[in-house]
Structures are given as C-alpha cells and as structure tokens.
PQR file with spaces between the fields and no chain letter, atoms N, CA, C, O and H, PARSE charges and radii, in Angstrom:
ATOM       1  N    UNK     1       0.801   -1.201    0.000 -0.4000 1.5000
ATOM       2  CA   UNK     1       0.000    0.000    0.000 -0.0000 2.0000
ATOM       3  C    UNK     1       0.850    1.275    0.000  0.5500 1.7000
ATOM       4  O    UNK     1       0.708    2.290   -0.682 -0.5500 1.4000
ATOM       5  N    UNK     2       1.696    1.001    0.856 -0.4000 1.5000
ATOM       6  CA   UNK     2       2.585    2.804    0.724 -0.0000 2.0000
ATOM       7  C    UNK     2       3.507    2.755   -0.590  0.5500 1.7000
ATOM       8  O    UNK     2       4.362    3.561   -0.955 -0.5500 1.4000
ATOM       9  H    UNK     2       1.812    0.177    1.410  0.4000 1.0000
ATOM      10  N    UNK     3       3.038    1.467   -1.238 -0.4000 1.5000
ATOM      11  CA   UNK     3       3.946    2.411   -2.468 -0.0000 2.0000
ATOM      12  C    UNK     3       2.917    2.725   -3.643  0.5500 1.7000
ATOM      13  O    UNK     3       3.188    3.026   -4.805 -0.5500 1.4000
ATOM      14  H    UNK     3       2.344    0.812   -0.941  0.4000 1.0000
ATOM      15  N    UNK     4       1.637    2.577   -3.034 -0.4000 1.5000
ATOM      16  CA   UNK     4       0.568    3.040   -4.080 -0.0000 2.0000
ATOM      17  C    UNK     4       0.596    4.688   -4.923  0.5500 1.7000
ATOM      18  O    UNK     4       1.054    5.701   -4.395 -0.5500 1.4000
ATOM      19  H    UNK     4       1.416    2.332   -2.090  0.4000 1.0000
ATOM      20  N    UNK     5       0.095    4.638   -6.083 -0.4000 1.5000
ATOM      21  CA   UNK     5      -0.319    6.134   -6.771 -0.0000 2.0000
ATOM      22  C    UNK     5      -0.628    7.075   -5.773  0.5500 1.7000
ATOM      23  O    UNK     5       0.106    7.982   -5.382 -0.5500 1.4000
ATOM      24  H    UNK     5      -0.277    3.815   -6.512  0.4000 1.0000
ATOM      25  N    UNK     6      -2.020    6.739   -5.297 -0.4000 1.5000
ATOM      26  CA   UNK     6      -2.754    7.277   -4.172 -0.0000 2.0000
ATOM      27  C    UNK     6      -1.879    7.787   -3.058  0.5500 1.7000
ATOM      28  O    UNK     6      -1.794    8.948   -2.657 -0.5500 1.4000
ATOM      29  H    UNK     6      -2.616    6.002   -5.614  0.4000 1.0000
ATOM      30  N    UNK     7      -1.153    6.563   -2.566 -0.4000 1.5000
ATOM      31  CA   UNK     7      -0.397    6.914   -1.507 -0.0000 2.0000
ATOM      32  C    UNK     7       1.094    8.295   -1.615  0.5500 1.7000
ATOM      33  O    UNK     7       1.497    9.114   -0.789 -0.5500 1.4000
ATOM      34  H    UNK     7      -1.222    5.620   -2.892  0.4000 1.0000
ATOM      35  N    UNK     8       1.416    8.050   -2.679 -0.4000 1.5000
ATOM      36  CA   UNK     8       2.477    9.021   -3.054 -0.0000 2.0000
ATOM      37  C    UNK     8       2.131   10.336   -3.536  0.5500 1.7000
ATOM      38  O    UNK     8       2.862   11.325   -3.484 -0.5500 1.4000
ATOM      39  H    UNK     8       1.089    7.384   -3.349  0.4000 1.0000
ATOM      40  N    UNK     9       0.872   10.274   -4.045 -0.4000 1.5000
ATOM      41  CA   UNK     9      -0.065   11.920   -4.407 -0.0000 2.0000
ATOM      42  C    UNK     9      -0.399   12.113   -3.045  0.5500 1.7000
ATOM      43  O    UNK     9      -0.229   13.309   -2.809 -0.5500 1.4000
ATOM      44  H    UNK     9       0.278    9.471   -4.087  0.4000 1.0000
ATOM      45  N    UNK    10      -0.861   11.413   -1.858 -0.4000 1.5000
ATOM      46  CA   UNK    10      -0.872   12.302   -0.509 -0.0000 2.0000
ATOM      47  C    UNK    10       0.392   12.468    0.017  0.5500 1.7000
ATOM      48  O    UNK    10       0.590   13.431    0.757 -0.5500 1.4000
ATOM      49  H    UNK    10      -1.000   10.441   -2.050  0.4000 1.0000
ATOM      50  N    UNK    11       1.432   11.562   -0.281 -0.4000 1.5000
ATOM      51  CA   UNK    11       2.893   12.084    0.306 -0.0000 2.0000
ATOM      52  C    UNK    11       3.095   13.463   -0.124  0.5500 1.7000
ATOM      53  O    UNK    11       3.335   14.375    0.668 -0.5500 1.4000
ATOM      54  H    UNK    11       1.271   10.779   -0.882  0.4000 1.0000
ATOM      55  N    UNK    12       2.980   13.629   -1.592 -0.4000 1.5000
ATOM      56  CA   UNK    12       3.589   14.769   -2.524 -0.0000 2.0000
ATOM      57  C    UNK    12       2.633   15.864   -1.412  0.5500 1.7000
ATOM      58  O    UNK    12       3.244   16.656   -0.695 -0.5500 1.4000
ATOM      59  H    UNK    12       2.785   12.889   -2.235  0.4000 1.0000
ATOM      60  N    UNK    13       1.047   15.783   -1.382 -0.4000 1.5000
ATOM      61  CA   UNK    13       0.535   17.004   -1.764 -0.0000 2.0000
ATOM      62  C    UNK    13       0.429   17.494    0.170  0.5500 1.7000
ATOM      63  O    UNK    13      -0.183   18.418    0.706 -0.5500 1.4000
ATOM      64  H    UNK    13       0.550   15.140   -1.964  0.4000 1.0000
ATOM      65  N    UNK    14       1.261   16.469    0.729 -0.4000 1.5000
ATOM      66  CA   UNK    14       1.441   16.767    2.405 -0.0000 2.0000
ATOM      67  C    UNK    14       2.760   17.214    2.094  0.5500 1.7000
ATOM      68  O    UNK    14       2.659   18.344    2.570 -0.5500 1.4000
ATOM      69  H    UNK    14       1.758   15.718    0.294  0.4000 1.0000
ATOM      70  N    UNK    15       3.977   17.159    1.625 -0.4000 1.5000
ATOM      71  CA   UNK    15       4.964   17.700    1.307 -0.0000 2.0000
ATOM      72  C    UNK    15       4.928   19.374    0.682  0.5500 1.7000
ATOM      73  O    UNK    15       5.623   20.340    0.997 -0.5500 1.4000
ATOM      74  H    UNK    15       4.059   16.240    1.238  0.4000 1.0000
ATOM      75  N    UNK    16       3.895   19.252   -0.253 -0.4000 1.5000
ATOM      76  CA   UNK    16       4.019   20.556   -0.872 -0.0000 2.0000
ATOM      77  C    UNK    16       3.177   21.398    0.028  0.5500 1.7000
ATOM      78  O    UNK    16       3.338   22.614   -0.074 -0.5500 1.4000
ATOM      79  H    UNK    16       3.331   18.467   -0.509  0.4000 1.0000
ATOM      80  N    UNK    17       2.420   21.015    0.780 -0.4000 1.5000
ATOM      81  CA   UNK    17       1.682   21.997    2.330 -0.0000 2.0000
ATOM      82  C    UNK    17       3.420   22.341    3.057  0.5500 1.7000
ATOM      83  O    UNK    17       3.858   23.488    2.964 -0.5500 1.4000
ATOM      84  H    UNK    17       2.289   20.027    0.863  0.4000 1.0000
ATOM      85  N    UNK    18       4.098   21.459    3.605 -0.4000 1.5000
ATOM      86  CA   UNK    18       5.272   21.787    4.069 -0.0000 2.0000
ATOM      87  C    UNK    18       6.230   22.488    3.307  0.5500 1.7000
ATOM      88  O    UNK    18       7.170   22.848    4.015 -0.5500 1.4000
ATOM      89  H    UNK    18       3.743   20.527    3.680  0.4000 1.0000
ATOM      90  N    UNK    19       6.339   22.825    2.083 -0.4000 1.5000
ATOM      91  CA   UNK    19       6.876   23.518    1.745 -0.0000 2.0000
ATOM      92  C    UNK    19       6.732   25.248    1.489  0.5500 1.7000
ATOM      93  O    UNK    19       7.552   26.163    1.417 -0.5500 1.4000
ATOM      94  H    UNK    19       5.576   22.533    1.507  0.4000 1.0000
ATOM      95  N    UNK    20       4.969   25.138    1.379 -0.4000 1.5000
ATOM      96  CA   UNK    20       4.637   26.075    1.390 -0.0000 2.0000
ATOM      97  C    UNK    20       4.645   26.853    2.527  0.5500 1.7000
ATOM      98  O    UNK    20       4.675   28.082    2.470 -0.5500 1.4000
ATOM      99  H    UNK    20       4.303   24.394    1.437  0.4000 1.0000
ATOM     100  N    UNK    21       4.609   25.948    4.020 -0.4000 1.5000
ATOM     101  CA   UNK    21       5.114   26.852    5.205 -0.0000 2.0000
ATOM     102  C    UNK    21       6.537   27.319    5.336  0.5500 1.7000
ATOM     103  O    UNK    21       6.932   28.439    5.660 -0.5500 1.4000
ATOM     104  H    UNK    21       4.584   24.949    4.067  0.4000 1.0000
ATOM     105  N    UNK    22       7.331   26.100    4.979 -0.4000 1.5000
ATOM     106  CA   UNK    22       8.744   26.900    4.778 -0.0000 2.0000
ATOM     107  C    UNK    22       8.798   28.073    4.139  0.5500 1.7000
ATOM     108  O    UNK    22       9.526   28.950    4.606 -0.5500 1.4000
ATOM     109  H    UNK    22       7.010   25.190    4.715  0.4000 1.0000
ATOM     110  N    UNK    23       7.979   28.336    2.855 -0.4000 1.5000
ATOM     111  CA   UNK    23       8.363   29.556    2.409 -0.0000 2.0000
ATOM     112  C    UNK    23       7.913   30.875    3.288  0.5500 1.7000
ATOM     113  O    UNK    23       8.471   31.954    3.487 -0.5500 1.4000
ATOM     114  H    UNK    23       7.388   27.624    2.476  0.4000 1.0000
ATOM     115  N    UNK    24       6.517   30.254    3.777 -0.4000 1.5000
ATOM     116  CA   UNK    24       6.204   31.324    4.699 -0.0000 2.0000
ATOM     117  C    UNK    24       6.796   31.845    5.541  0.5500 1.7000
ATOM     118  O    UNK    24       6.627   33.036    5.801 -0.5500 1.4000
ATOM     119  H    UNK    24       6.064   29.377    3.616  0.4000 1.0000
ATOM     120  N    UNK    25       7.838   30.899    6.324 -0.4000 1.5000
ATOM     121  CA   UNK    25       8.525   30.892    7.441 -0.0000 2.0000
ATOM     122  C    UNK    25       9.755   32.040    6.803  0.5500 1.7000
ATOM     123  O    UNK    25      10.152   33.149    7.161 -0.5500 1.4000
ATOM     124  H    UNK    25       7.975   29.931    6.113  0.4000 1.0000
ATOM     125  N    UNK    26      10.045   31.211    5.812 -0.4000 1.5000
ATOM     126  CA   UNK    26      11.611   32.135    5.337 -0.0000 2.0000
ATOM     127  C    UNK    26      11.164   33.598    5.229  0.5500 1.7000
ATOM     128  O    UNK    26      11.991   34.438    5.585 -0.5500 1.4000
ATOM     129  H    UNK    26       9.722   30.310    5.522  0.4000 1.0000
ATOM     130  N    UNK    27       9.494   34.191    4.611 -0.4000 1.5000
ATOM     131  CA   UNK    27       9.387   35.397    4.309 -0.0000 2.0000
ATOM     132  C    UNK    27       9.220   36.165    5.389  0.5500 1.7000
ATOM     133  O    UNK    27       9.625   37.327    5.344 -0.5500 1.4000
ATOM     134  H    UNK    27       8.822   33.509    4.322  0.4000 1.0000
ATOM     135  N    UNK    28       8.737   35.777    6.289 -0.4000 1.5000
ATOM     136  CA   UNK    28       8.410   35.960    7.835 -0.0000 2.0000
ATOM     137  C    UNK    28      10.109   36.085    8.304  0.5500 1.7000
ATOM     138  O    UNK    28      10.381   37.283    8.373 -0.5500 1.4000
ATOM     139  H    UNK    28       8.408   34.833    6.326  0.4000 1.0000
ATOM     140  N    UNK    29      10.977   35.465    8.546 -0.4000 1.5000
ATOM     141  CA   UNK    29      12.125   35.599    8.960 -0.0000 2.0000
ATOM     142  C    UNK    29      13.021   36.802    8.422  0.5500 1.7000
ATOM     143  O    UNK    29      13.911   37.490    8.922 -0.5500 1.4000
ATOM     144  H    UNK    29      10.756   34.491    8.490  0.4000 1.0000
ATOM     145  N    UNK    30      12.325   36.744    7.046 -0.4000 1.5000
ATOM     146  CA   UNK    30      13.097   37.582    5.961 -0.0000 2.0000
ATOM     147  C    UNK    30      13.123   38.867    6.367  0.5500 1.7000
ATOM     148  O    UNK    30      14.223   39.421    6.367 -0.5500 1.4000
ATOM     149  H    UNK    30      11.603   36.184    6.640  0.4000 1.0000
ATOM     150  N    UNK    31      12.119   39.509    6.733 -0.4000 1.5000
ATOM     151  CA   UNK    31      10.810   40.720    7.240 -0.0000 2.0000
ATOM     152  C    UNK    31      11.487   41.065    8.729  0.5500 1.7000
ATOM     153  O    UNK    31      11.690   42.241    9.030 -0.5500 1.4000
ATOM     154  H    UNK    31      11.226   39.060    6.732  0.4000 1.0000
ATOM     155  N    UNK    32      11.732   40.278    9.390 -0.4000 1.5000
ATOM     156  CA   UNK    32      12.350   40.447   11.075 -0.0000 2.0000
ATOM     157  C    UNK    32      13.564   40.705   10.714  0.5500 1.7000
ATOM     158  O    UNK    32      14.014   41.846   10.812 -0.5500 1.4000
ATOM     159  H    UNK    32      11.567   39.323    9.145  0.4000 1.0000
ATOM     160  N    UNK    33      14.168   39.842   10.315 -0.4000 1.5000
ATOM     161  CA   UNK    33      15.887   40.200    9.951 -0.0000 2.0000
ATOM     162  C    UNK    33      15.932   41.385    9.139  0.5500 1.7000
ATOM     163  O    UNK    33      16.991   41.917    9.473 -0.5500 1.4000
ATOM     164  H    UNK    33      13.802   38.915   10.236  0.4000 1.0000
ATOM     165  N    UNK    34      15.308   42.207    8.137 -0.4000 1.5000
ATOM     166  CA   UNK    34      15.459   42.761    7.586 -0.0000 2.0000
ATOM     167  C    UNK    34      15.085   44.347    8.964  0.5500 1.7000
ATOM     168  O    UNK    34      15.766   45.344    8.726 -0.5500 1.4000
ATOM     169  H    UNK    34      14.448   41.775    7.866  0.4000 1.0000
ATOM     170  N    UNK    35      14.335   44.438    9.920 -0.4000 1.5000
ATOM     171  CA   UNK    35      13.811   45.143   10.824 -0.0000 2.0000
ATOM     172  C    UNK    35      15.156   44.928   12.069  0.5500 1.7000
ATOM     173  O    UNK    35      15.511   45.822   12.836 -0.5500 1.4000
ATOM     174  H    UNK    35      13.781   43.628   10.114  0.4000 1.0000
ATOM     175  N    UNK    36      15.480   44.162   12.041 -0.4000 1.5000
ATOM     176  CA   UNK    36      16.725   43.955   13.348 -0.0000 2.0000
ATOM     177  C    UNK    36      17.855   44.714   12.470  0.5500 1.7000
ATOM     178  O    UNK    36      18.634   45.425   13.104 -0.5500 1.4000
ATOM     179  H    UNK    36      15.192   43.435   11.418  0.4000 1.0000
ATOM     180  N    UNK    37      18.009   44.628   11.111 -0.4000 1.5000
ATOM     181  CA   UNK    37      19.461   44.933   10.515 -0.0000 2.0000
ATOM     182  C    UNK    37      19.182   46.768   10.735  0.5500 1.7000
ATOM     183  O    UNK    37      20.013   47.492   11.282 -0.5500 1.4000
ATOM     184  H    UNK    37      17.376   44.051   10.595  0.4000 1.0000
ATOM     185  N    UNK    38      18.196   47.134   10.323 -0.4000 1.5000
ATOM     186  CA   UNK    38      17.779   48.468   10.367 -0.0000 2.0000
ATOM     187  C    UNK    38      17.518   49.598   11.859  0.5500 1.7000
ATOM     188  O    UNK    38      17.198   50.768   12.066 -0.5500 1.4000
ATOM     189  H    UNK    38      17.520   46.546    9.878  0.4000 1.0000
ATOM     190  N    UNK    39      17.897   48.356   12.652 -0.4000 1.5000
ATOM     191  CA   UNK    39      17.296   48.838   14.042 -0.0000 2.0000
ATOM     192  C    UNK    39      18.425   48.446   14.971  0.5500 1.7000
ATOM     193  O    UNK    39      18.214   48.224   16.163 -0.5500 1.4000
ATOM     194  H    UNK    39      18.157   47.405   12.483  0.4000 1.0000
ATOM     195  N    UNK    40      19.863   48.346   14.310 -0.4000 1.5000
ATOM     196  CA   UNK    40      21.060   48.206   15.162 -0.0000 2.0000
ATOM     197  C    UNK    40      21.315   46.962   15.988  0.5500 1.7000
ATOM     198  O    UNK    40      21.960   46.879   17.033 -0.5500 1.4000
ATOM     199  H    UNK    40      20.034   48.527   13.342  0.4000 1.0000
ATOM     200  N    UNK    41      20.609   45.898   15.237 -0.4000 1.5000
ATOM     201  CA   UNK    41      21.115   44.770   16.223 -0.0000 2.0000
ATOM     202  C    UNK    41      20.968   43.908   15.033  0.5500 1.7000
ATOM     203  O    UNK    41      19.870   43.531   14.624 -0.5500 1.4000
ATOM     204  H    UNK    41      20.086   45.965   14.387  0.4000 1.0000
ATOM     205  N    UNK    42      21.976   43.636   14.543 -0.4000 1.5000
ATOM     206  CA   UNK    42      23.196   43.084   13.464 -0.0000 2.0000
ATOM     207  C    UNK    42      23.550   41.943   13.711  0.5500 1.7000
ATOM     208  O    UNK    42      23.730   41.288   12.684 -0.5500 1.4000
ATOM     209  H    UNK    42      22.869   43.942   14.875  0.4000 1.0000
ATOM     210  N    UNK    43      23.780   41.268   14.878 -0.4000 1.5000
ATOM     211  CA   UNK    43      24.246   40.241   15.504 -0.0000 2.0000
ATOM     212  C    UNK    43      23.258   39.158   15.251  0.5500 1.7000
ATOM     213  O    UNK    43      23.485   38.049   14.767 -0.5500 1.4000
ATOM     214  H    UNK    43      23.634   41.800   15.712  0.4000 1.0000
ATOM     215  N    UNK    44      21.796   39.802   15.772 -0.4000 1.5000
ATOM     216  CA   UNK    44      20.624   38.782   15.846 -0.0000 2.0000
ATOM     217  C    UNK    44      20.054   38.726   14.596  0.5500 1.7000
ATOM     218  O    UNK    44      19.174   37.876   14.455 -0.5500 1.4000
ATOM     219  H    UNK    44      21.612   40.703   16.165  0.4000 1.0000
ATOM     220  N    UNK    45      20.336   39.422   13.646 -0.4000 1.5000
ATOM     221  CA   UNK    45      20.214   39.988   12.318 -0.0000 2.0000
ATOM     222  C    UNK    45      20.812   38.862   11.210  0.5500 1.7000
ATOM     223  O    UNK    45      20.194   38.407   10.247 -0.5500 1.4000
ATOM     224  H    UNK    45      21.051   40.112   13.761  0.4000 1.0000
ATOM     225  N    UNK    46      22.198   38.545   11.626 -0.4000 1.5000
ATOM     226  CA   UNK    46      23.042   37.669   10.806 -0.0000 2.0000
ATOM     227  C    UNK    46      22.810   36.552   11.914  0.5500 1.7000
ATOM     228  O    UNK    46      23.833   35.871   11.844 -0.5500 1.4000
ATOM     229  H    UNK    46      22.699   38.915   12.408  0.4000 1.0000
ATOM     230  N    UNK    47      21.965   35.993   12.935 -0.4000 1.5000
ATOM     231  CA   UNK    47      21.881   34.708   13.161 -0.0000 2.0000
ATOM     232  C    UNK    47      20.302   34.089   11.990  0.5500 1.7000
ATOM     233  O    UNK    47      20.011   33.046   11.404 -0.5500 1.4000
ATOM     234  H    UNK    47      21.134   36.546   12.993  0.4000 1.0000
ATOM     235  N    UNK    48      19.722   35.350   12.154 -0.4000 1.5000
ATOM     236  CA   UNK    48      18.712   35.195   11.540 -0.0000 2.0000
ATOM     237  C    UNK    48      19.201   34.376    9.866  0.5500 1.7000
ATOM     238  O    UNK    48      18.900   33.236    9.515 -0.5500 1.4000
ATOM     239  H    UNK    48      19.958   36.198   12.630  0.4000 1.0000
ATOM     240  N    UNK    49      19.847   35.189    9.247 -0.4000 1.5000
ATOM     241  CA   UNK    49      20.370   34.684    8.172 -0.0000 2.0000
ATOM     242  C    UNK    49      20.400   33.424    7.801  0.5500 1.7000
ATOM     243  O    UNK    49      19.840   32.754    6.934 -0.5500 1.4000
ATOM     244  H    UNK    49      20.092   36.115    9.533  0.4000 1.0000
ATOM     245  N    UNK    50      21.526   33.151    9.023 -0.4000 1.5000
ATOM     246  CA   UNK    50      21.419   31.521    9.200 -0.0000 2.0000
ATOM     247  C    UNK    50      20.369   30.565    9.209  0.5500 1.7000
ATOM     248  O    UNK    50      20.511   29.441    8.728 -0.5500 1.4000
ATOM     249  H    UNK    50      21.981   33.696    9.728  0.4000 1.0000
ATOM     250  N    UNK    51      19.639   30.845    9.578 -0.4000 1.5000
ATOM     251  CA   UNK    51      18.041   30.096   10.423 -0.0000 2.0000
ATOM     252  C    UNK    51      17.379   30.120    8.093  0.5500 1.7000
ATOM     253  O    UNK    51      16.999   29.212    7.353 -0.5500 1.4000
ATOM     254  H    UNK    51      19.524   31.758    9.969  0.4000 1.0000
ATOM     255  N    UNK    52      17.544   31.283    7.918 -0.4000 1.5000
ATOM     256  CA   UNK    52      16.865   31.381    6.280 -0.0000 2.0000
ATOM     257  C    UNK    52      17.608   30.753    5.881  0.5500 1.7000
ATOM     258  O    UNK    52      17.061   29.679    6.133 -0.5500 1.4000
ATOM     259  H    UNK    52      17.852   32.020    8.519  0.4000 1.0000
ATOM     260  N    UNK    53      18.887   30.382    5.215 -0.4000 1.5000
ATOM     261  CA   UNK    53      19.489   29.684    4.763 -0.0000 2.0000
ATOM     262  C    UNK    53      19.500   27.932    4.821  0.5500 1.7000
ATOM     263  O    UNK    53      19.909   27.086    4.025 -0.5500 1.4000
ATOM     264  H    UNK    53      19.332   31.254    5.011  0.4000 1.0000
ATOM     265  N    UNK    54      18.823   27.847    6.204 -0.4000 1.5000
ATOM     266  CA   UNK    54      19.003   26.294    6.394 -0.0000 2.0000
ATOM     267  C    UNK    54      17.434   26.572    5.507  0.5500 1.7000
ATOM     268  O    UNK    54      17.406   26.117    4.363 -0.5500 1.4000
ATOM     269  H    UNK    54      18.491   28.535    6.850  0.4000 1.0000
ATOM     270  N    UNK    55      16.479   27.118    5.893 -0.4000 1.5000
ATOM     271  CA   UNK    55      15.485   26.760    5.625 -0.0000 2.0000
ATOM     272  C    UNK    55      15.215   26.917    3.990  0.5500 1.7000
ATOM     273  O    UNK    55      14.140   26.637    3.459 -0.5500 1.4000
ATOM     274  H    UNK    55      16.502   27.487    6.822  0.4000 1.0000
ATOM     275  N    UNK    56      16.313   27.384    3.335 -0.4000 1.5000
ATOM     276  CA   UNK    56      16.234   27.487    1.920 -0.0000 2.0000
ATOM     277  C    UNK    56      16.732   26.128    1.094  0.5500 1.7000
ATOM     278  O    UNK    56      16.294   25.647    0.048 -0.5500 1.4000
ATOM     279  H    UNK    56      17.186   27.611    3.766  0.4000 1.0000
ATOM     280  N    UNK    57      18.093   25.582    2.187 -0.4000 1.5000
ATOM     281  CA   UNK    57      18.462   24.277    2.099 -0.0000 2.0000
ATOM     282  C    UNK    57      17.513   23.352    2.039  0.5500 1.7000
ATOM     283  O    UNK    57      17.384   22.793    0.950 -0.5500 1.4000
ATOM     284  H    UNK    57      18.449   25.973    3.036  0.4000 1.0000
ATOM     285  N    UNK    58      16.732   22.998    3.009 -0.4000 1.5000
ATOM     286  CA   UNK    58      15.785   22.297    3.369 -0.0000 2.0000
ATOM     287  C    UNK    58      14.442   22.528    2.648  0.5500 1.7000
ATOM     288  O    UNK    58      13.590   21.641    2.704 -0.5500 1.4000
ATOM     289  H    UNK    58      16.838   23.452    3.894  0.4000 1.0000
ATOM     290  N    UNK    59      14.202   23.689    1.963 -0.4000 1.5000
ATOM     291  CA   UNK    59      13.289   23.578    1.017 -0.0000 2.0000
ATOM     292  C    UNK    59      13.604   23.122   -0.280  0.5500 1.7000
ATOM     293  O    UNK    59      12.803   22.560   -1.027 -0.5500 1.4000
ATOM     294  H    UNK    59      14.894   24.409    1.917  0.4000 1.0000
ATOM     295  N    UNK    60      14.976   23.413   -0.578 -0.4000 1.5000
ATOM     296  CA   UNK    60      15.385   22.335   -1.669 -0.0000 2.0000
ATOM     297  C    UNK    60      15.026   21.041   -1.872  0.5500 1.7000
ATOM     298  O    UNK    60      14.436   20.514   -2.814 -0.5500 1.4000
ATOM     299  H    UNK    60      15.627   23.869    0.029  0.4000 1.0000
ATOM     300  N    UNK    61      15.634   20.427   -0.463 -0.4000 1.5000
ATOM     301  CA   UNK    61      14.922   18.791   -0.462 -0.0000 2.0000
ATOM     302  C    UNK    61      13.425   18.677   -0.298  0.5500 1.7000
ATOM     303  O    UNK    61      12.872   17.679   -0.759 -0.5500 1.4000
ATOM     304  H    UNK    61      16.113   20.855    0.303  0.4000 1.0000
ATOM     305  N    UNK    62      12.866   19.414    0.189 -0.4000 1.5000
ATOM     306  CA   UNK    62      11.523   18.914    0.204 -0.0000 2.0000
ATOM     307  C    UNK    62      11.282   18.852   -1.694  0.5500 1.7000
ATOM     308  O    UNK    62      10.987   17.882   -2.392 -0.5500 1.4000
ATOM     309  H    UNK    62      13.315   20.225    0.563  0.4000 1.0000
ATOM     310  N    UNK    63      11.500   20.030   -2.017 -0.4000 1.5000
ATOM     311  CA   UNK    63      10.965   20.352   -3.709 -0.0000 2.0000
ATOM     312  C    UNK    63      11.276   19.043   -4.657  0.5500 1.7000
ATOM     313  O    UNK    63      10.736   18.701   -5.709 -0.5500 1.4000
ATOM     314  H    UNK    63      11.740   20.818   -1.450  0.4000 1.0000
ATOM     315  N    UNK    64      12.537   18.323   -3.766 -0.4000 1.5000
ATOM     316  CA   UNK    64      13.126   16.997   -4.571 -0.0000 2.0000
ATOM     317  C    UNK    64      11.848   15.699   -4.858  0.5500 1.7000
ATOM     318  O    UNK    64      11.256   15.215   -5.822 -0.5500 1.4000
ATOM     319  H    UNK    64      12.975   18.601   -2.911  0.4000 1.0000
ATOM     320  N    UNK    65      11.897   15.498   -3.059 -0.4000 1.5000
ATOM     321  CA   UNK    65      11.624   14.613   -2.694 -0.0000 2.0000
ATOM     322  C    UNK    65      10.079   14.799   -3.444  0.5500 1.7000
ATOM     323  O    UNK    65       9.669   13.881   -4.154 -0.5500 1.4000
ATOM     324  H    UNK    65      12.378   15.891   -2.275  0.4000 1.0000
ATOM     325  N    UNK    66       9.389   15.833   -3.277 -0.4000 1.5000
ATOM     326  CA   UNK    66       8.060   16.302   -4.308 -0.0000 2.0000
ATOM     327  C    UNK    66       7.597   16.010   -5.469  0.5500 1.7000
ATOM     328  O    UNK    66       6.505   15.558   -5.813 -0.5500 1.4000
ATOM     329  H    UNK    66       9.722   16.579   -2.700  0.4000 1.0000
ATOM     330  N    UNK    67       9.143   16.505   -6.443 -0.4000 1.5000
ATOM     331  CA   UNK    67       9.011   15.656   -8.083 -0.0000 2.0000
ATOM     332  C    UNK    67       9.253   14.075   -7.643  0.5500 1.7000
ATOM     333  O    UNK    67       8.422   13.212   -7.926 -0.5500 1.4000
ATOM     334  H    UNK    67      10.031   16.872   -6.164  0.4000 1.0000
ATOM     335  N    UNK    68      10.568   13.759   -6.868 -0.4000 1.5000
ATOM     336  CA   UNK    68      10.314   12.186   -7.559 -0.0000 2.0000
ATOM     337  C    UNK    68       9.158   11.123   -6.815  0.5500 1.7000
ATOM     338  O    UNK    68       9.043    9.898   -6.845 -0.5500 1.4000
ATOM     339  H    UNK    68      11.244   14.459   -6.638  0.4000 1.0000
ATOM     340  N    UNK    69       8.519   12.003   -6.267 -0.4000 1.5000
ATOM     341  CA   UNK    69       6.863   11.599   -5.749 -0.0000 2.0000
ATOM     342  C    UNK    69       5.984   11.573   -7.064  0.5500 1.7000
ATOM     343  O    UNK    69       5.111   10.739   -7.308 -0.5500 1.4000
ATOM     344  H    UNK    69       8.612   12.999   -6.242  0.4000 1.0000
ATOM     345  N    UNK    70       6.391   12.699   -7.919 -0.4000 1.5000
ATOM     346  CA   UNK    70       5.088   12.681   -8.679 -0.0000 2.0000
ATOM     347  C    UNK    70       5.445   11.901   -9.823  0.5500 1.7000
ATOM     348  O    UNK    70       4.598   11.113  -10.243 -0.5500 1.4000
ATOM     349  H    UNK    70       7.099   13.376   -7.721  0.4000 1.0000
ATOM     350  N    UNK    71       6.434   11.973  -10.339 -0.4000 1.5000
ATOM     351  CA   UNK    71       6.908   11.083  -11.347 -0.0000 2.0000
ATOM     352  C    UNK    71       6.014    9.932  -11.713  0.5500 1.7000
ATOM     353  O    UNK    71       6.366    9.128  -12.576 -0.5500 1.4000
ATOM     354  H    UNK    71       7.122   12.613   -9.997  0.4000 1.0000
C-alpha cells in the first residue's frame, strides 16, 4: 500500500503543504531580519540569516523529494 499512486499523491501534496510553510517561514524571517538589521542589532540579524538559509536548504529537499513523488 505505501507504495501506491494514491499513496504518493498524498505524500507529494502533504509535502508541498510543508513547503509552502517553509516559504512562509523564510518570508516571515526575511521581514524580522530585515527590521533587526535596520534597528542596530546586526548580531541577531546575521543569526537570523542563518536560520533562512538552512530553511532554503531544506526547502530544496523537500521540492526533490516532491518531483520524484510525482513522477
């Protein structure tokens, strides 16, 4: 059963819900970091960075794992 059609179109289309929060997350992060860089605290500013970056990483793989779902 989990390697059914069915089963891999709800993997994909529960994956692409998670991706779509990642993006939310990154634009949301994007928006704060961009308000900390402007407001003298630089430090928490470029941790922020970090935190977007993984999550840009990590939206990569989800986007993977997505196509060779739908394939």
């Amino acid at each position: 059963m989990p390697d059914s059609p069915e089963s891999k179109i709800a993997t994909a289309d529960a994956l692409t819900l998670l991706l779509y929060n990642q993006h939310a997350l990154g634009a949301a992060i994007e928006e704060i970091t961009k308000w900390l860089s402007e407001n003298g605290v630089g430090s928490v500013a470029a941790n922020a960075m970090v935190a977007m970056e993984t999550l840009d990483t990590n939206a990569k793989g989800i986007t993977d794992a997505i196509m060779r779902l739908r394939l």
